[in-house]
C-alpha positions in Angstrom: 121.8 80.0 97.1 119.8 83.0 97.5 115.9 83.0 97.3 114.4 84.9 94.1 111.1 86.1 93.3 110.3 87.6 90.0 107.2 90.4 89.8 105.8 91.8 86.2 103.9 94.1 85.7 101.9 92.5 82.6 100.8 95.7 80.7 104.2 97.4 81.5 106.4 94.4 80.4 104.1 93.7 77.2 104.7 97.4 75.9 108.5 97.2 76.5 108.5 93.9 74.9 106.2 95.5 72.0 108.8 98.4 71.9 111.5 96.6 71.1 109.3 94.1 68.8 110.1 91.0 70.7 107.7 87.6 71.0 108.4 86.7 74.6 108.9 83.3 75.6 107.4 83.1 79.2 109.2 79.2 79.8 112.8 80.4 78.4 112.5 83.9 80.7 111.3 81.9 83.4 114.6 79.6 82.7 116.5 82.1 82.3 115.9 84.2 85.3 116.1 81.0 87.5 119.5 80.4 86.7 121.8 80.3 89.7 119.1 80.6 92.1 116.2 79.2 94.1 113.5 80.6 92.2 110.6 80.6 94.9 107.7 82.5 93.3 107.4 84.0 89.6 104.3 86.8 89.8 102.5 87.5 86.5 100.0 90.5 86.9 97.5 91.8 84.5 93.6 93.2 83.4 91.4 91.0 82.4 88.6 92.6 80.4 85.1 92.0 81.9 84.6 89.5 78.2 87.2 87.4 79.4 85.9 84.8 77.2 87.2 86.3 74.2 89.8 88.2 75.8 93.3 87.9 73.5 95.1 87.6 77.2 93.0 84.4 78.4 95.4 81.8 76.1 98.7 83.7 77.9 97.0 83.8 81.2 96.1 80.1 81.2 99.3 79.0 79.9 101.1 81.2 82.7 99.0 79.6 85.2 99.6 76.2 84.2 103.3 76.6 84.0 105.3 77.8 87.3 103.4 81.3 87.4 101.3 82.7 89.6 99.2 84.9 88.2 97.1 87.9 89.7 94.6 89.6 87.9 91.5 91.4 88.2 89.1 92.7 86.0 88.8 95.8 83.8 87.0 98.8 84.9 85.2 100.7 82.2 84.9 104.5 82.9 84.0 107.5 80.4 86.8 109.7 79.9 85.4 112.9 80.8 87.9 115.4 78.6 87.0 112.9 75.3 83.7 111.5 76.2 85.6 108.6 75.1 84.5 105.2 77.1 88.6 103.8 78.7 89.3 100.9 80.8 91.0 100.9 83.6 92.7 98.1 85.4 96.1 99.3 87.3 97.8 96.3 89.5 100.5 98.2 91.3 98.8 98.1 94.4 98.5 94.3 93.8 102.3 93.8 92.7 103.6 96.3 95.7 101.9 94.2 98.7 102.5 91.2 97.3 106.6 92.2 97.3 106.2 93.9 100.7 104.6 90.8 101.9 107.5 88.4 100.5 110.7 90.6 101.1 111.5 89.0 104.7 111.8 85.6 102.9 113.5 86.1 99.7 117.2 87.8 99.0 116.6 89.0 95.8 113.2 90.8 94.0 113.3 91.1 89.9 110.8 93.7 88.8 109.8 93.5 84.9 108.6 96.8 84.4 109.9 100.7 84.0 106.8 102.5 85.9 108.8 105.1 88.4 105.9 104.5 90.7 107.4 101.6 91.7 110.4 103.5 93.1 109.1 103.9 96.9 108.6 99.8 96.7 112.3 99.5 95.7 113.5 101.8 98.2 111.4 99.9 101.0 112.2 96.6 100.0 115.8 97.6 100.3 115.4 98.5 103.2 114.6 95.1 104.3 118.2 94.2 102.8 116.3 92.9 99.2 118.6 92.9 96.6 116.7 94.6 93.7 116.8 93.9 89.7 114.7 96.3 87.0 114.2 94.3 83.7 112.9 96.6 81.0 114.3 98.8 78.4 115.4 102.4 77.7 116.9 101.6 74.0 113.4 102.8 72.3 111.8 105.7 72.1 110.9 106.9 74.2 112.6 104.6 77.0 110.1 102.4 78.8 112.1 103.2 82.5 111.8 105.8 84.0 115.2 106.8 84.8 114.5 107.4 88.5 113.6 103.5 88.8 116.5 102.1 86.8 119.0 104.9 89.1 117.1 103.5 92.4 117.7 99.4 91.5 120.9 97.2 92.8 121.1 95.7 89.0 119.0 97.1 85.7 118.6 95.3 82.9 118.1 96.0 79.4 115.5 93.5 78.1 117.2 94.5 74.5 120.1 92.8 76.1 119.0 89.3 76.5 116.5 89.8 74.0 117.8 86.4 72.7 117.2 84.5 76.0 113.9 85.3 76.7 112.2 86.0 73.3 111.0 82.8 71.2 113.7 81.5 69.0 112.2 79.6 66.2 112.4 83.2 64.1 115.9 83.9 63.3 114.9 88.2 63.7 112.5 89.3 66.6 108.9 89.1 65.8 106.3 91.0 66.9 105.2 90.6 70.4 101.9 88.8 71.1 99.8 88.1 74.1 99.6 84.3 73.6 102.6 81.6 73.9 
């Protein structure tokens, strides 16, 4: 049975599921995604704003932590935009998500990546390259598409989150609800 580890990019995999105005359910995508495999590691990487008392992602973090994921985060930067003057935060974890599959590639057989950022192409092709079987889950059925074609051309497998839309959102609404950052 080959060993599977699942990677999402939080902020990435929350717009495509916002896109295609699904309510994820983190326990049925986990499920899901486990089937017909040893699932060895489930990643779940996000921002956390500096307030991360009254952050809207604490309820999902905790709940993700507390139920088969492991989650990475760090914390917000906030920077002044200096075209707008405009105060931004920043918190970008593709350095995070890339070791962590570099690291874990010579022990699993297969890597799922939840997310459509073409910066994550060279990871794909590297992990490959250590005979890792490679799955994209996002979506390009909105618009504009949330992969960047590049990505979903350079994966073994894509797949269409639209697709199994009914396997990994929540199912006690009959029509996909909005998507939220709490379970």
């Amino acid at each position: 049975m080959d060993k599977t580890a699942l990677f999402i990019d939080g902020s990435n995999f929350y717009a495509a599921a916002r896109a295609l105005n699904l309510d994820i359910d983190f326990a049925r995508m986990r499920t899901h995604f486990a089937k017909d495999t040893n699932l060895i590691r489930a990643y779940y990487y996000t921002a956390i704003p500096e307030d991360q008392e009254f952050s809207s992602l604490r309820p999902l973090v905790d709940w993700l932590d507390y139920n088969g994921y492991a989650v990475v985060s760090k914390l917000t930067r906030e920077f002044i935009d200096e075209e707008t003057g405009r105060r931004r935060l920043k918190g970008n974890m593709d350095m995070e998500l890339a070791l962590d599959m570099l690291k874990l590639a010579p022990h699993i057989d297969h890597a799922i990546l939840f997310s459509g950022d073409g910066d994550f192409c060279r990871l794909l092709e590297d992990v490959q390259a250590l005979g890792v079987r490679t799955t994209v889950v996002s979506t390009n059925k909105t618009s504009p598409p949330m992969v960047a074609d590049q990505l979903r051309r350079m994966a073994d497998v894509y797949i269409d989150m639209a697709d199994i839309a009914a396997d990994i959102s929540k199912s006690s609404s009959k029509a996909p609800a909005k998507a939220t950052n709490d379970t």
